[in-house]
N, C-alpha and C positions, 0 to 999 in steps of 0.2 A: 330470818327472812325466808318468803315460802316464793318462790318461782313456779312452780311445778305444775299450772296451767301454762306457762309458756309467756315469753316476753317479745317486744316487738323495740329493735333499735337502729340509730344511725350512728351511721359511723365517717370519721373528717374526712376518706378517701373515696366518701359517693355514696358506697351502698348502702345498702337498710335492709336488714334480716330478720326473718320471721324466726323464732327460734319453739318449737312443739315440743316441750319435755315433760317429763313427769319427775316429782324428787320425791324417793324416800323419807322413813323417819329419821336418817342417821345425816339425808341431806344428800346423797347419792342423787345425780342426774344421768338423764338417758333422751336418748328423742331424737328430732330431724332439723335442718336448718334452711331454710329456704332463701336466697338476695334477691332483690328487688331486680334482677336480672337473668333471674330461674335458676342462678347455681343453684344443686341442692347440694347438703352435706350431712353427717352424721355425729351425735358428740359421742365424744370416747371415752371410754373407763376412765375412771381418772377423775373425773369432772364433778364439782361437787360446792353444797353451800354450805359456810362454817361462818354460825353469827349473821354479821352484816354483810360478809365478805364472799364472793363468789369466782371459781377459776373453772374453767371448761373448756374443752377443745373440743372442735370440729373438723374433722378430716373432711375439706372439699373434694375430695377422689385426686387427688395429688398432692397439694399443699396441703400444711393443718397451719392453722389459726388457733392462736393460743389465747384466749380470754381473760383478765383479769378485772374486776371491780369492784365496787364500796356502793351501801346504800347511803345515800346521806341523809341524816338524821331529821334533818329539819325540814324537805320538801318531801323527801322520800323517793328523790330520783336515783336511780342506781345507772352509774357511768365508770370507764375505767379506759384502759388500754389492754391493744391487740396486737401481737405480733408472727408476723410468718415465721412459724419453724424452719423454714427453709431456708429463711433470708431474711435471719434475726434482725438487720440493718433496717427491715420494711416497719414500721411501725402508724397504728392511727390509734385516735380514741375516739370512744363510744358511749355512746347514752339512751338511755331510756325518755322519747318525749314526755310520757306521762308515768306521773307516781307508780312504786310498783305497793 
């Protein structure tokens, strides 16, 4: 799965985030993160796509948001869940409206 023009998703807890990255050949992500509410953020080392499967975090400039998700095969939506590092208890999920 190739992300690396950047993907646009919603998420159960309201927001909708712009996400601008680029990925490597190994699948490595980098980039900026934008909500539909002007936070911005930054994803962190770490962050990366393996296969269908993609995990990345966001440092919003205090909390990070920890991303996980699956493309699904057959529409080609990729959606998954998110959780606050901070306050592993917070949790939402997220998806992509349109195919990636």
């Amino acid at each position: 799965m190739y992300i690396g023009s950047g993907i646009q998703f919603d998420q159960s807890n309201g927001f909708g985030v712009d996400l601008k990255c680029s990925q490597d050949a190994s699948g490595k992500l980098s980039g900026t993160a934008t909500t539909n509410g002007g936070m911005q953020g930054t994803i962190e080392d770490g962050s990366r796509v393996v296969g269908d499967s993609v995990v990345f975090i966001i440092n919003w400039g205090g909390s990070r948001g920890r991303y996980e998700g699956t493309l699904n095969p057959i529409d080609h939506i990729l959606s998954g869940t998110t959780m606050d590092m901070n306050n592993p208890g917070s949790i939402a999920h997220w998806w992509c409206p349109t195919p990636v």
